[in-house]
Each structure stands twice: as C-alpha cells, then as structure tokens.
C-alpha positions as CSV (number, residue, x, y, z in Angstrom):
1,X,74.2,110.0,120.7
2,X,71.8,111.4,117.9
3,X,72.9,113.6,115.5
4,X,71.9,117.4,115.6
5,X,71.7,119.4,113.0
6,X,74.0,122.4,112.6
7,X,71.2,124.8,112.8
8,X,70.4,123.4,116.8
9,X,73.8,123.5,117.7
10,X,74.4,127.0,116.4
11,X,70.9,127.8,118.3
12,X,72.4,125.9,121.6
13,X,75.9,127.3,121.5
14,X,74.7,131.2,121.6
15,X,71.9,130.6,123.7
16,X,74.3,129.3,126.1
17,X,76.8,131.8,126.1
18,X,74.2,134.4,125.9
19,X,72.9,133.1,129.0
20,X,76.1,132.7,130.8
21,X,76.4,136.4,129.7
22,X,73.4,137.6,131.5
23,X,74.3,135.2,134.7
24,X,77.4,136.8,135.2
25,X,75.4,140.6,134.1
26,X,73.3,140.1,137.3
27,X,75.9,138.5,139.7
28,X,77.7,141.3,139.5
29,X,75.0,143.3,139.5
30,X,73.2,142.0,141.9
31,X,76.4,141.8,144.0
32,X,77.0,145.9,144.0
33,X,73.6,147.0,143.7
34,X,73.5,145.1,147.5
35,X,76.3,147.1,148.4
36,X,74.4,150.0,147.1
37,X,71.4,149.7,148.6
38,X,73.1,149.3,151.9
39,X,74.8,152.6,151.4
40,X,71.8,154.3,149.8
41,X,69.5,153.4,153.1
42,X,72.8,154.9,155.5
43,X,72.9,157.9,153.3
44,X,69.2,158.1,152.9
45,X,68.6,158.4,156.8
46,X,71.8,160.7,157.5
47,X,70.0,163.0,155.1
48,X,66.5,162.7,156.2
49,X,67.9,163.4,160.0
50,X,70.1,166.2,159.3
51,X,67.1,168.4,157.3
52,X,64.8,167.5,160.1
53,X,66.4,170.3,161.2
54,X,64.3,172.9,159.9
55,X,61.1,171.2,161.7
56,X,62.5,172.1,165.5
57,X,62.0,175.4,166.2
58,X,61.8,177.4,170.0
59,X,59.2,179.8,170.2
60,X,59.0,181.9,173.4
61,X,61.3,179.0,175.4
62,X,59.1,176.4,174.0
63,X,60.1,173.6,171.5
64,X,57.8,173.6,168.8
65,X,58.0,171.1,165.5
66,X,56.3,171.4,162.4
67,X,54.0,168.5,161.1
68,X,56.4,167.1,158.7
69,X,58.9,165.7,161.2
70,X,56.1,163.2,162.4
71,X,56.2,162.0,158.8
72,X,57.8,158.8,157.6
73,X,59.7,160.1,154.9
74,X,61.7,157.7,153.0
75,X,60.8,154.9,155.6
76,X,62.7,157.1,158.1
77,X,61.3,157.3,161.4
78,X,62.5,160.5,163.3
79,X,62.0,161.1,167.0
80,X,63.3,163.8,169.4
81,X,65.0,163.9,172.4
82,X,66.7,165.8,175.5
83,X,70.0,165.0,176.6
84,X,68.7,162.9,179.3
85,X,67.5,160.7,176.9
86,X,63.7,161.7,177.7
87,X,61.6,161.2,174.8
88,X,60.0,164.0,173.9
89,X,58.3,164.1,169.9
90,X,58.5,161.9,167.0
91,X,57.8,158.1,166.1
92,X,59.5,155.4,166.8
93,X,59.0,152.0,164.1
94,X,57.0,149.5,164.9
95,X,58.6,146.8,166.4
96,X,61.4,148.5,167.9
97,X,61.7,147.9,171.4
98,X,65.5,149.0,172.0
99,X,66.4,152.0,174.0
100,X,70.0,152.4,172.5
101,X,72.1,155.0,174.2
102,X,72.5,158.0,172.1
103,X,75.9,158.4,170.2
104,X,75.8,162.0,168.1
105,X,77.3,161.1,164.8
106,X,77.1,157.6,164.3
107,X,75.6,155.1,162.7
108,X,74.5,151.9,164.4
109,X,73.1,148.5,163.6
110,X,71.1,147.1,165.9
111,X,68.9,143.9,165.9
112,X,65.6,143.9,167.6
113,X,64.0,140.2,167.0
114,X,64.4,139.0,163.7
115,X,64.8,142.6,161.9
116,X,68.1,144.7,161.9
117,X,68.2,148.4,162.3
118,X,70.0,151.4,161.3
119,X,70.0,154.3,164.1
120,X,71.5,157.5,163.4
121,X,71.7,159.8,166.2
122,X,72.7,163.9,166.1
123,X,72.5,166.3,168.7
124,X,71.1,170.0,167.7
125,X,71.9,172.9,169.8
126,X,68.6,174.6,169.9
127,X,69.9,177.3,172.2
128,X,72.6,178.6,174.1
129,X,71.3,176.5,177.3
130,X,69.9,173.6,175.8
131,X,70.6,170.7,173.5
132,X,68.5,168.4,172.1
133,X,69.0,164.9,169.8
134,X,67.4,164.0,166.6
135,X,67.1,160.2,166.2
136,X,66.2,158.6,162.6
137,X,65.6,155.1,162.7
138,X,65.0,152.7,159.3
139,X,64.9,149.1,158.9
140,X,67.5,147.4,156.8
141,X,65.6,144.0,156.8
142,X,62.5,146.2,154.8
143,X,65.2,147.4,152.4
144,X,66.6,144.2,151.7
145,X,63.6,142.2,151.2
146,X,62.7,145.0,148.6
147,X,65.8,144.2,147.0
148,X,65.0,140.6,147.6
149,X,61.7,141.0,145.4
150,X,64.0,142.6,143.2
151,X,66.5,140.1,142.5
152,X,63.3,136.7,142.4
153,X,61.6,139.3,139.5
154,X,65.3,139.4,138.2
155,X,65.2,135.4,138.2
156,X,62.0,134.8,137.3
157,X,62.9,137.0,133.8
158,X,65.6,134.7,133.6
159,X,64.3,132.3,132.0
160,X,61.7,134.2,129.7
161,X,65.0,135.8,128.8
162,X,66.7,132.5,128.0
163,X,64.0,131.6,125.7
164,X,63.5,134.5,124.1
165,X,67.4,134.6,123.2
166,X,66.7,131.2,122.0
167,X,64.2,132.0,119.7
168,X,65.8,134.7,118.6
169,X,69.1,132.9,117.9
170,X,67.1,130.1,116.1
171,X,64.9,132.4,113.8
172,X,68.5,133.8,113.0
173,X,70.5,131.0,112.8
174,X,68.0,129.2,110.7
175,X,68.0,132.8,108.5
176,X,71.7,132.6,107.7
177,X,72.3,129.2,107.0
178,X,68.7,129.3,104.6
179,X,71.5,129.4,101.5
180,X,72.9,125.8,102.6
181,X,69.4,124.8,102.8
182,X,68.8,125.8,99.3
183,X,72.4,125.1,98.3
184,X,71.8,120.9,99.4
185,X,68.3,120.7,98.3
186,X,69.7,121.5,95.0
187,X,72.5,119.1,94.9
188,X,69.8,116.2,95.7
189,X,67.6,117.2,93.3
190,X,70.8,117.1,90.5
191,X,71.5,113.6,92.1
192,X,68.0,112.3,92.1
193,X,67.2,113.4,88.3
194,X,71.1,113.6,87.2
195,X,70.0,117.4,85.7
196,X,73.0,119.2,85.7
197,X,70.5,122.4,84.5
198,X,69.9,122.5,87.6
199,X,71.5,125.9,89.4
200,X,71.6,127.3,93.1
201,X,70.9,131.1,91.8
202,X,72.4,132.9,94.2
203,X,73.7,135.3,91.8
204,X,70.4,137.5,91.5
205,X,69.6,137.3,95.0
206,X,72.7,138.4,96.2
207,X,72.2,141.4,94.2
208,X,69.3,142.1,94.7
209,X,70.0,141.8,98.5
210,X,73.5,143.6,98.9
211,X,75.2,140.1,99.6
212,X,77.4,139.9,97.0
213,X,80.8,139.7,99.6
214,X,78.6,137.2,102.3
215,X,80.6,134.1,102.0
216,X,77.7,131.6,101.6
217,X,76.3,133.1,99.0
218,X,80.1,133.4,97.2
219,X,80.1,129.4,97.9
220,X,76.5,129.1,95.8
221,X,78.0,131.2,93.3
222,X,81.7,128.9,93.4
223,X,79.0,125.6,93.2
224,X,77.0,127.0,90.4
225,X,80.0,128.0,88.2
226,X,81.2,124.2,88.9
227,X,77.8,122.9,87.4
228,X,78.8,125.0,84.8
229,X,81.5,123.5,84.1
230,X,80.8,119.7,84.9
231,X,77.4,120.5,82.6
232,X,80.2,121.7,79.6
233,X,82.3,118.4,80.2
234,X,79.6,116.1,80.2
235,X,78.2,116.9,77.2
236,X,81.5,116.5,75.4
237,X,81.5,113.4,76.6
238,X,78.3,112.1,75.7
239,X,78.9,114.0,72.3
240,X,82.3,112.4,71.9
241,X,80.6,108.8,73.1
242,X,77.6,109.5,70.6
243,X,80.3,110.8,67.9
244,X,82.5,107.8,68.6
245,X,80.0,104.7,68.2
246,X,78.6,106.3,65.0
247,X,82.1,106.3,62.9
248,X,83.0,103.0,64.9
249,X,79.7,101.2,63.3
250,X,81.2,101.0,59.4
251,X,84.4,99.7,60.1
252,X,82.9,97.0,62.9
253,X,80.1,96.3,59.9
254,X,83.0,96.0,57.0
255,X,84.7,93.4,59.1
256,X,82.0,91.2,59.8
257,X,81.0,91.5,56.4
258,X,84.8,90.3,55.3
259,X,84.3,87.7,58.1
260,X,81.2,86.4,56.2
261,X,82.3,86.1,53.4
262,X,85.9,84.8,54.0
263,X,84.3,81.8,55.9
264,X,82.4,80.9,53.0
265,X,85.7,81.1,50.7
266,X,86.5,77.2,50.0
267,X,89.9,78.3,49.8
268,X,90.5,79.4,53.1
269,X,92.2,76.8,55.2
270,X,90.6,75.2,58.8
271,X,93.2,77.0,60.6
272,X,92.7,80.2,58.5
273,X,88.7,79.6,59.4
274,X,89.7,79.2,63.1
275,X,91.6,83.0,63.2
276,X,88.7,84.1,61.3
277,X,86.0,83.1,63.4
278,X,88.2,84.4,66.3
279,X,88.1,87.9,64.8
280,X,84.1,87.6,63.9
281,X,83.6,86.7,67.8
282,X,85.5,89.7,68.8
283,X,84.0,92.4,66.0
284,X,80.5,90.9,66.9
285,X,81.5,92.0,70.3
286,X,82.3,95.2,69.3
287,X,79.3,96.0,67.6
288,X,76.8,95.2,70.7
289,X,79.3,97.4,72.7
290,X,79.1,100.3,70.3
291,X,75.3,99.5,70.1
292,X,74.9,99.8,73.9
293,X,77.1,102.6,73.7
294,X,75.1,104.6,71.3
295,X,71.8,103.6,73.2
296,X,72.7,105.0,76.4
297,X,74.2,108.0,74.4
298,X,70.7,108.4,73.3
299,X,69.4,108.3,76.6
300,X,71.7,110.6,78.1
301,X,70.4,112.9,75.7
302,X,66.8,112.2,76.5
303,X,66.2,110.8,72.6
304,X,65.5,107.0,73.4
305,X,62.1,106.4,72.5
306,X,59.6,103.9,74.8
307,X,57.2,102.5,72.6
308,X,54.9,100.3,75.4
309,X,51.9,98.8,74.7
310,X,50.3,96.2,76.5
311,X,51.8,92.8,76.6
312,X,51.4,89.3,78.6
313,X,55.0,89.9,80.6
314,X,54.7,86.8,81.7
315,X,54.6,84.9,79.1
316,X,57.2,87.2,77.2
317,X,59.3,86.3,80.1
318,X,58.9,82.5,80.0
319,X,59.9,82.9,76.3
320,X,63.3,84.8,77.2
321,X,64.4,82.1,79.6
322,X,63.8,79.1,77.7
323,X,65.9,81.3,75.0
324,X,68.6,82.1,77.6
325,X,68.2,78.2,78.6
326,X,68.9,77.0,75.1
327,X,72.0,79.4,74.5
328,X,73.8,77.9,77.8
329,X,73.2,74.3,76.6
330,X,75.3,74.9,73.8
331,X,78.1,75.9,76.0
332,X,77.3,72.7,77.7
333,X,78.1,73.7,81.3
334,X,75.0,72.2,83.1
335,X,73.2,75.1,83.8
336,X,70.0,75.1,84.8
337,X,67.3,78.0,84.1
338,X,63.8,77.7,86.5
339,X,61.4,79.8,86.2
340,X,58.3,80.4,88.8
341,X,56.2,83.1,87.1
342,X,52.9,84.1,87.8
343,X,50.7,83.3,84.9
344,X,48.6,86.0,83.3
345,X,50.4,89.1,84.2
346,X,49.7,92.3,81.5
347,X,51.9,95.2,81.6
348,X,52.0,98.5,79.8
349,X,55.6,98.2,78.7
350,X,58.5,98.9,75.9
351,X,58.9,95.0,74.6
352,X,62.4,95.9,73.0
353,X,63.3,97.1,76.2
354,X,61.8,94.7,78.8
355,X,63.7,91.5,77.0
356,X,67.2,93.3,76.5
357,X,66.9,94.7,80.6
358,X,66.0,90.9,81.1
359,X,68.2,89.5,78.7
360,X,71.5,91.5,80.0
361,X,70.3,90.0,83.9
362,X,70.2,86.6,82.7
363,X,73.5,86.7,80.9
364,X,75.4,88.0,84.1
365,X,73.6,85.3,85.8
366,X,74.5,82.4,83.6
367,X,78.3,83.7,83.0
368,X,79.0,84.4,86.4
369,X,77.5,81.0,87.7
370,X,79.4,77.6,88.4
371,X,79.0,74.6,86.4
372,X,75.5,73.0,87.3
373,X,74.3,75.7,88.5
374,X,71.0,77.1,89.3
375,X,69.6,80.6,87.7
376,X,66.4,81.6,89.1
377,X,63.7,84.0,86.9
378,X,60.9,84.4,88.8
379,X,57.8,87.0,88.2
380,X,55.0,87.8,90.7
381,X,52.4,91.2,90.7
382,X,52.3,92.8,93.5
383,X,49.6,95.4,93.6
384,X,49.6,98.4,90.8
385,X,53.1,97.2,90.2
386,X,54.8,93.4,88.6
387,X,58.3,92.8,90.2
388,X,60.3,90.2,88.7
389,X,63.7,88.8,90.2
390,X,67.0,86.9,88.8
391,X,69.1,85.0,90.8
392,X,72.0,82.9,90.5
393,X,74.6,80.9,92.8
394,X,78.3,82.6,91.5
395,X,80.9,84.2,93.6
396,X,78.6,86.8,94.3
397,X,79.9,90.6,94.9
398,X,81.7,92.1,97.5
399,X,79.8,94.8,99.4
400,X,82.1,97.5,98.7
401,X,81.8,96.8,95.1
402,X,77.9,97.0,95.3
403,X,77.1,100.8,95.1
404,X,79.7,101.0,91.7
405,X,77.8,98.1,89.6
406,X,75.4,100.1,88.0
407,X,78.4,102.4,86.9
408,X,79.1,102.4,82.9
409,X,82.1,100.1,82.3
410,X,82.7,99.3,85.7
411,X,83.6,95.3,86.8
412,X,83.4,93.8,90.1
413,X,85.8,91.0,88.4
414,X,89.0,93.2,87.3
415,X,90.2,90.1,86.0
416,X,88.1,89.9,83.1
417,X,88.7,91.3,80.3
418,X,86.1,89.8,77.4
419,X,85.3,92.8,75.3
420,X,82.0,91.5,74.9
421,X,81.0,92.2,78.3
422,X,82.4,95.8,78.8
423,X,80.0,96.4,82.1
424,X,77.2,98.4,79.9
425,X,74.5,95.7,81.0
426,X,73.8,96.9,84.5
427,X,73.2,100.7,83.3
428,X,71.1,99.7,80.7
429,X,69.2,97.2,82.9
430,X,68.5,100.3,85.6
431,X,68.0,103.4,82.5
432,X,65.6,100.7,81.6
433,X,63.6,100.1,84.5
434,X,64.1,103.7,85.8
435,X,62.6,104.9,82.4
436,X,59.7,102.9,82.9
437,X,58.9,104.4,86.0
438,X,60.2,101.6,88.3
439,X,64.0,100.8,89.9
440,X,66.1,97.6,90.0
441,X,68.3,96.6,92.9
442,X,71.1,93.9,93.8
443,X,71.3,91.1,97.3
444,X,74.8,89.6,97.2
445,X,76.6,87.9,99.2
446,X,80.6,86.7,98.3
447,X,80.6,83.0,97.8
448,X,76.5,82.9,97.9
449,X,75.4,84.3,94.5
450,X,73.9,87.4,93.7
451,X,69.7,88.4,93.0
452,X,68.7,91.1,91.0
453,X,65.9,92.4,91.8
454,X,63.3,94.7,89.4
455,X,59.9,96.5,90.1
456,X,58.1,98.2,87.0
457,X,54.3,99.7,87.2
458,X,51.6,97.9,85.6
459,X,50.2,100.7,84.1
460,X,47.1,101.9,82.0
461,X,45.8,99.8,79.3
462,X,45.0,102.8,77.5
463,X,48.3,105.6,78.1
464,X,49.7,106.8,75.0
465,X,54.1,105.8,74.3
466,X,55.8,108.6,76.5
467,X,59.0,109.7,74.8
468,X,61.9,110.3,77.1
C-alpha cells in the first residue's frame, strides 16, 4: 500500500469522524423531527378545528359562517355538518372520497388511495335544540413528502459538507504541521551542504506569534539548541584535528630525518638497517596520514584552495596509471593496470587534486586485489561532463558496509591495521570530486571486486580558480 503522508491522514481521520458526527446529527434528527412533524400536523388541525369556532354563528335560527372557515388554513380543510351526518358548509380535500362516520373528539387516520389522512371531528352545540359537527381534514402524505424534500436537501448538503470539512481540516492540518515542514527542510539542507549554521528559527516567530508553550515550535527550539551544540563540538574537533597534525609534523619530520641519516651511517649493522627501515616505513606512514589529516582539516574549514586550469585529463590520467603500474611491479604481485581512456579529453580542473583523488582509487584497487589481478582505469566524456571509473577484482564490500566508506577512518576490512592506510582516501577522493562540482560513487559486490565510479564537469576554458 503507498505511503501517505501525515498531513492526508490527519485530513482523512477528522474528516471522517467529522462526518460520522453529522450522520449520526441528522439520524437522530431526522428520526424526531418525524415524530415531530407527525405531532405538529395532529396538533396543528386540533387547533385549526377548535377556533373554527368563532366562524359558526345563528342568526335569527339560521346558521351563518363567516368567509374564513372556507379557507385552507394550515392545509386544514374544515367542513360542517348536522348530526345526521348531512353536509352542510365547508370543503372537503381533493381526493378524499371517504364518508367516515363522525367520532367527536378523535383523531383518525384513514387511507383513501395512495394518500393517508388525518380527520378530526367535534361536535359544537350551536343552541339549546341543535348540534352541529366541525370536521378538519389534512393530509399526512403532503406533510411527509415536505419532510421528505427536507431530509434529500439535508443529503444532498451532505456531501458539500463533507468536503467543505475536508478542506477545512486540510488547510488546517497542513497549517499546524507547517513547523515540521520547515523543521525537515532544514535538517536536509544541513545534510546536503553539512552547514551546521544552519537554524530552524523558531524562536522569533514564536514570539512574535504567542506560541512560545505550542509544542512544535518548543521541539524547533530543542533541535536548534542541539545544532548549537553539535556546531560547538565539531569545531573542537576539527580544531583539535587541525591543532593535532600541526605539532605531529616536527616530531614525524625529526624521525625521518634520523632515519636518513642513520641508514647512511656505515656503522650501523644490516640488522640495525632492517629495524630502521622498519621505523622509516611506519613514520613515512605517519606523515601522509597527518598530511591527509591536515588537508581535510583545511577543508572542513572551507580553506583548501582549487587552483584549476585547463589540462589534457586524459593524458594526465594515462600518466598516473603507468605510475601506479610501475609501483605494483616492484611488489611483484602480477598486477595488471589497463587503461581505455578516451583520447583528447580537456578539463578545467585542480591537477594536485585530480592525481591524489585518482591516485588514492588506484591504491585501494591494487591493495585490495588478488595476485594477477586486473585493475581497470578507464575515462570517457559524456556531454558537459568527463566521468572516469576504477575497477578491480578483490573481495569486494559488503552492502551494509557501503553507505560508511566514505566515512573518515572507517575500514570495511577491521582486520587491517597498516597505519599507512588509516581509511582517509575515500573522503578525500569524494571532498575532491564534490569540490569540483561533481560526485563519486561505489558498485561492489562480495567476492566480485569493487568499481569506483567519478563524474566531474568539464568546465569553462576561461573561469577564474574558485576558492573553497
């Protein structure tokens, strides 16, 4: 089933109740206000016979009735009559043919055809000698197809009513939960740009509003005092990182220096050479760490400088794998680097930059691949853009190690521990092609090898160096 958003569902849920609300509003009332007009056409016709009274007078031993009793008040029809049941003034309805006995004092229902009736008889004693009998007739079918035009307008609102609750429950909805709106469009704009300036701002606007208690806006308040906080600790740790590689530079530099020149002591023993060269290895290790270190300190801090200018990439890149080619044949482990590149491809790029992002792809490539392996560079334009791709045929990475590679110091391999390869390369690599306006993503498959994949734009031979 397809996901709705909490804004519908809100909409849905009150519309429905509010709707169930009304149903059950006109059941009932339509249930009683049957009853009442039942009870209001019995009363109405008890009344209008009983003051027909003042319309029969005798006049020298003559019945006389004023014009007013022929009158259909209040769809009562009223006719006269003597005790004999001869009729003798009045109007009868149309389309009652019965001829029901009189009965003084009751109220009757009778059904003539397809219509019911109320009849109401009362006899009058006009004088001493004579009585006469006041009948009042009124149709009950009339009254309850007037209530039946009430209750289809009644239904026919219904639904107007239904949809006006649910725009109105919408346009409301959608009002209160605008500060989650703002509160996640905020927290993907800090995860698209990693700006942790970035701030909800409820503050002002609750304010300013009178909404200082409402408890979304207390929550974009709670959030904003966390970015606060998060912002505080990350700059300590970028200053700590930035303060950390600095003072760690000397001592790395003194003891490769001591290395250098301890090798080239003629005193100093094969084995002692061995140890030595052990510990130049490891410091030389060191100091690319701490240099990685302090460039992605520097580009945390928005201080690392792109100095592009317009270069044959492809060519640059055929020079960086034969180099990457020549350093695995002195580790002799068969190796192979191919290359398919497109020829001729120009690019307004950061050199420095563009061979370290592809040198640190090829290195993970060539250390992570089996012996006679195959590592695949290959470089192609596609429109304003040049995407480039290495591959190789390793272990590959599992897929829930896949969203963490390009995570500082993280290593899909727990097992290794070689301090030259601390898991900087990967951030670099995608600061590096994110920088330049482009992105850099991973295929892998376990037991299959892994391909990197990079797209950077061409450019404009003639843009000026942007500094980041």
């Amino acid at each position: 089933m397809k996901k709705i958003s909490l804004k519908l569902k809100l909409t849905l849920l009150y519309t429905f109740f509010m709707a169930l609300l009304t149903c059950a509003a006109l059941a009932i009332l339509f249930s009683l206000s049957s009853r009442e007009v039942l009870s209001s056409t019995q009363s109405r016709l008890e009344y209008r016979v009983q003051e027909s009274v003042e319309n029969i007078n005798l006049r020298n031993g003559e019945i006389q009735i004023d014009s007013d009793f022929y009158s259909v008040a209040r769809d009562v029809y009223l006719s006269l009559y003597d005790s004999d049941m001869y009729f003798m003034y009045g109007r009868v309805p149309y389309g009652f043919n019965q001829r029901p006995e009189l009965a003084d004092g009751e109220l009757r229902t009778i059904r003539d055809g397809n219509k019911e009736w109320y009849v109401y008889d009362m006899s009058y004693q006009i004088s001493d000698s004579e009585t006469v009998y006041i009948r009042g007739i009124t149709s009950i079918t009339d009254a309850e197809e007037s209530f039946t035009v009430t209750v289809r307008f009644a239904l026919i609102l219904l639904p107007l009513m239904v949809l006006a609750t649910a725009v109105i429950g919408y346009r409301f909805t959608r009002s209160t939960l605008a500060p989650v709106r703002k509160i996640t469009h905020t927290v993907r704009q800090i995860r698209a740009d990693t700006d942790l300036t970035r701030r909800v701002g409820f503050a002002d606007t609750a304010e300013r509003h009178g909404k200082e208690w409402d408890e979304i806006y207390v929550l974009g308040r709670t959030f904003d005092e966390m970015l606060d906080e998060l912002e505080v600790a990350f700059r300590r740790e970028q200053q700590f990182t930035s303060d950390a590689s600095h003072e760690l530079r000397t001592p790395v530099s003194v003891i490769l220096a001591q290395c250098d020149a301890m090798l080239e002591d003629e005193s100093v023993t094969e084995e002692q050479k061995a140890q030595i060269t052990l510990i130049q290895r490891k410091a030389k290790g060191m100091a690319d760490m701490i240099s990685q270190l302090l460039f992605l300190s520097r580009a945390d801090q928005g201080r690392q400088p792109l100095n592009r200018e317009w270069i044959d990439v492809s060519e640059l890149t055929e020079m960086i794998a034969e180099e990457q080619q020549m350093l695995v044949e002195t580790e002799e482990n068969g190796i192979c680097v191919e290359t398919q590149i497109s020829p001729g491809i120009h690019a307004y790029v950061d050199e420095t930059f563009y061979i370290r992002m592809l040198v640190n792809l090829l290195s993970n490539a060539t250390r992570y691949s089996p012996e006679n392996g195959t590592v695949g560079v290959t470089l192609r334009q596609d429109g304003d853009d040049i995407v480039g791709s290495v591959s190789d045929e390793g272990c590959g990475i599992a897929a829930d190690a896949l969203p963490h590679i390009w995570e500082r110091f993280y290593q899909a391999d727990s097992a290794r521990t070689e301090i030259s390869h601390a898991g900087l390369g990967l951030s670099m690599v995608r600061w590096i092609a994110e920088a330049h306006g482009g992105n850099v993503s991973v295929k892998s498959e376990e037991g299959k090898g892994s391909v990197f994949t990079f797209r950077l734009p061409v450019g404009e031979k003639n843009q000026k160096n942007n500094i980041l």
